[in-house]
Phi, psi and omega in degrees: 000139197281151167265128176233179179234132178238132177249132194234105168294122217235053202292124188108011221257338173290359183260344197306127150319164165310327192262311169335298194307323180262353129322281190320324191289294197319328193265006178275322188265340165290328169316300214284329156320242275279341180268338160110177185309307209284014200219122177228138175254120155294302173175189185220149127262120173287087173274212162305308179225034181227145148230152186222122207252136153255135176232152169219146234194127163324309207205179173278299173341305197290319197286349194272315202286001184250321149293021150259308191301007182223357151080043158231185181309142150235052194300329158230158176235139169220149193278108167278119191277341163172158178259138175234135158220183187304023118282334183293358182243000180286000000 
């Protein structure tokens, strides 16, 4: 299933508590029940005013539609074409 990276501008969003942060995911993961199987949250990175999110997705339409039903940003989404890491030079 193709993969995207979602940037989501967020100011302040690194100062958010433990408890803030698991209030957002939950309510980013009752979204994603309700939307069925064909939608996956991977993970985030939380910076200071950015989250930057991997999903797995048909397509990009489910991913805007799933950060409308969940009120949150989606400012930029891009399709990941392939992963390289420090063995890709191996």
């Amino acid at each position: 299933m193709p993969q995207f990276v979602i940037e989501r501008n967020m100011p302040n969003v690194g100062n958010l508590s433990a408890a803030e942060l698991k209030q957002a995911s939950g309510n980013s993961c009752d979204v994603l029940r309700g939307m069925g199987p064909e939608i996956q949250w991977v993970h985030s990175y939380v910076t200071d005013n950015k989250i930057y999110c991997l999903y797995r997705a048909p397509d990009e339409a489910m991913i805007k539609e799933h950060a409308r039903q969940a009120g949150l940003p989606a400012d930029s989404i891009s399709r990941v074409r392939t992963v390289i890491d420090p063995t890709t030079a191996e």
